[in-house]
C-alpha positions as CSV (number, residue, x, y, z in Angstrom):
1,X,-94.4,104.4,-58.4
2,X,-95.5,103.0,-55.0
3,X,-93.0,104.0,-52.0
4,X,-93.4,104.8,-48.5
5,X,-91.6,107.7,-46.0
6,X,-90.3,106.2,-42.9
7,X,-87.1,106.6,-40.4
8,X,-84.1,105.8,-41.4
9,X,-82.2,102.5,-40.2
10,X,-78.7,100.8,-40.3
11,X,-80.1,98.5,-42.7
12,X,-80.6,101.7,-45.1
13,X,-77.5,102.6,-44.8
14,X,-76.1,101.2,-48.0
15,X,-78.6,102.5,-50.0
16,X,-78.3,106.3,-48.4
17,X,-74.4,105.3,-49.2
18,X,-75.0,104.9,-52.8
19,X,-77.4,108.1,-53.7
20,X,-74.7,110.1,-52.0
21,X,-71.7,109.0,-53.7
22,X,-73.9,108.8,-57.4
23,X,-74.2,112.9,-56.1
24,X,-70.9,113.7,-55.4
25,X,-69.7,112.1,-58.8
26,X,-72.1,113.5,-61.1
27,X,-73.9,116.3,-59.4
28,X,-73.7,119.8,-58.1
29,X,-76.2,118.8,-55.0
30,X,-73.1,117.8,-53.2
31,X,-70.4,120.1,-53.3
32,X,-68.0,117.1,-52.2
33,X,-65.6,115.7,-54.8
34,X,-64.7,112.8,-52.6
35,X,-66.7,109.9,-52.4
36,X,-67.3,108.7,-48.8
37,X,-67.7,105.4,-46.9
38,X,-69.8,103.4,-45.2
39,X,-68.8,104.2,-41.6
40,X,-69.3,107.9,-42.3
41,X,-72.3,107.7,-43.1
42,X,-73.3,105.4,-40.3
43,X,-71.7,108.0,-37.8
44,X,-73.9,111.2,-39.9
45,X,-76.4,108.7,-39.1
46,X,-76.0,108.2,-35.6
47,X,-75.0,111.8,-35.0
48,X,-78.7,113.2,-36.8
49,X,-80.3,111.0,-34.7
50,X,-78.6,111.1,-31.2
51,X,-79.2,114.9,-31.4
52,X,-82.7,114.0,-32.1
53,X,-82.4,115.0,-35.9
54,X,-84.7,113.0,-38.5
55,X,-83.6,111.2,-41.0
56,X,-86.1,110.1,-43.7
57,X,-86.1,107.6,-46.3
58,X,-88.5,106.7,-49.3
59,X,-88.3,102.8,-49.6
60,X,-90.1,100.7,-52.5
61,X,-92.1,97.6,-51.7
62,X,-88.8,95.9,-51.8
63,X,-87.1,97.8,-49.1
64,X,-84.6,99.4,-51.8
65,X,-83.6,102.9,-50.3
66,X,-85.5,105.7,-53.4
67,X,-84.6,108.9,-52.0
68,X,-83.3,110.1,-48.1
69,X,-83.3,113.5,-46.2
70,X,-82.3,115.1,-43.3
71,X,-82.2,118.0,-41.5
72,X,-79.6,119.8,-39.0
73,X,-78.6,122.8,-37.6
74,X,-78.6,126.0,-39.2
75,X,-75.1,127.0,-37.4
76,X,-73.6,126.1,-34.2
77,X,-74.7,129.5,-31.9
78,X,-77.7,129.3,-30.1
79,X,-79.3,132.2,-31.4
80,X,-80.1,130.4,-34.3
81,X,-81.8,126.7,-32.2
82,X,-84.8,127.2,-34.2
83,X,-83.7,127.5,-37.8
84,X,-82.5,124.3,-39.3
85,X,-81.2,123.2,-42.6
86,X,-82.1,120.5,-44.7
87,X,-81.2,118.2,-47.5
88,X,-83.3,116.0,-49.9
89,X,-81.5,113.6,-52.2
90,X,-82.9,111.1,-54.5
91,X,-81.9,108.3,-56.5
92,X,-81.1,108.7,-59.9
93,X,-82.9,107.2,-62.2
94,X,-86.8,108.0,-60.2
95,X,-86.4,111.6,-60.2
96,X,-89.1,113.3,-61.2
97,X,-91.4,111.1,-59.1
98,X,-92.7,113.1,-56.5
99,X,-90.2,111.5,-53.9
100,X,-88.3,114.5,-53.3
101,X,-91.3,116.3,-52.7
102,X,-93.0,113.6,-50.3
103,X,-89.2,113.7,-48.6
104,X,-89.3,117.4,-48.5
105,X,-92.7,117.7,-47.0
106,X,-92.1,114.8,-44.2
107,X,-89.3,116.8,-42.9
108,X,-91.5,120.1,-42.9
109,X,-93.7,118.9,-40.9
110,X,-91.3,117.2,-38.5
111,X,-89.6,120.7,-38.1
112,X,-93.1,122.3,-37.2
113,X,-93.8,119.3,-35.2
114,X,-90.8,119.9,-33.2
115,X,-91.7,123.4,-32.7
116,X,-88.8,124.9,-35.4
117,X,-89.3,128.4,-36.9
118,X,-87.6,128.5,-39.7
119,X,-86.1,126.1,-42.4
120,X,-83.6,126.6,-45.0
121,X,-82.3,125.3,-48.1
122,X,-79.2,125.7,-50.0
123,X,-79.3,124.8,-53.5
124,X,-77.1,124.8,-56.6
125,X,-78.5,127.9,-58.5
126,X,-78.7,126.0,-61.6
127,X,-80.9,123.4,-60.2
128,X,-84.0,125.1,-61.1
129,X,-86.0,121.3,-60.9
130,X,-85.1,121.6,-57.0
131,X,-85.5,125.8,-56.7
132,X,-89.4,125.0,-58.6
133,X,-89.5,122.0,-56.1
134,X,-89.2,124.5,-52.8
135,X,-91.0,127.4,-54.2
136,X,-93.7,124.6,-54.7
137,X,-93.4,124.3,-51.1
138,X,-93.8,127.4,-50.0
139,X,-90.0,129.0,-50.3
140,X,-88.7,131.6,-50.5
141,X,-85.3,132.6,-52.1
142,X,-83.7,135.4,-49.9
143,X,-80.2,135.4,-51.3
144,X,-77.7,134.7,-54.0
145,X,-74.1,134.3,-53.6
146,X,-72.2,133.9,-56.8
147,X,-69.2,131.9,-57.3
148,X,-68.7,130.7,-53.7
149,X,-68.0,126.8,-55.0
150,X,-66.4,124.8,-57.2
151,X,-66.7,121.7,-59.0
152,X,-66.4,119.8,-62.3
153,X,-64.1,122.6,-63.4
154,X,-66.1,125.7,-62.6
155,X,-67.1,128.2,-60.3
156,X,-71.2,127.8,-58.8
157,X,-73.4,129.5,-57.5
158,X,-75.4,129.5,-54.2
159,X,-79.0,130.0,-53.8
160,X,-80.5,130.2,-50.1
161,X,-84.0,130.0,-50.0
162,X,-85.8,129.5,-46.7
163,X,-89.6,128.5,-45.5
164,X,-91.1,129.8,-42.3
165,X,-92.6,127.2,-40.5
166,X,-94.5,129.4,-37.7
167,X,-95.3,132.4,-39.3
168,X,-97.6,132.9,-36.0
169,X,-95.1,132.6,-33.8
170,X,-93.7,136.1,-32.9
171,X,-91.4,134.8,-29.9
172,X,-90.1,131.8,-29.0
């Protein structure tokens, strides 16, 4: 399947709209039972970016949104400025495709680009296609937290796994 990586833009909007609301109604990768809107995800959008945030998107020769990601802070305390937190979701139907990794990767190396240490992810333990997917990468799982969410009817389970990006970097 031929796609490309590039920034994200109000015209992608619709499509970014559409993977996340097919995620929060029939996957754990969103931990939302609520289906959103159009102008929250414009003002996600224009929040990622104004705080100089990327956000990616895989686009087919068409222009049809495949797959977006992001990443944002870790937490809100400055200790933690150089760890961020990312997310990779990608259309159903061309899973499987190497989009989520191409995604994944673009954001890595905007994170060591930017000069960011460390990145984690936080993934639906039973989602071993995405836990493979990271380890692929060069993650790490440091923790497990049992039963901290809920949806479709049962409790799940949180895996943190985390990728250093400057392993050379002893201050900052």
């Amino acid at each position: 399947m031929d796609y490309r990586i590039r920034t994200a833009g109000e015209a992608d909007l619709p499509g970014i709209l559409a993977i996340h609301n097919d995620a929060v109604a029939h996957t754990t990768a969103i931990w939302n039972e609520t289906p959103t809107d159009l102008a929250e995800r414009r003002a996600w959008l224009h929040e990622r970016t104004a705080a100089g945030f990327p956000v990616q998107v895989a686009v087919d020769a068409a222009g049809a949104v495949l797959g977006y990601a992001s990443y944002g802070p870790w937490r809100p305390h400055e200790g933690y400025r150089h760890t961020v937190e990312h997310s990779v979701y990608v259309r159903d139907g061309v899973r499987g495709r190497g989009i989520g990794k191409a995604l994944l990767q673009a954001l890595i190396d905007h994170a060591r680009d930017a000069g960011l240490h460390v990145m984690v992810g936080a993934i639906e333990s039973g989602n071993a296609a995405s836990i493979r997917l990271h380890q692929r990468l060069g993650f790490t799982i440091t923790g497990q937290m049992p039963q901290v969410g809920r949806k479709f009817g049962r409790w799940l389970d949180l895996t943190f796994m985390q990728l250093i990006l400057t392993p050379e970097r002893s201050a900052p």
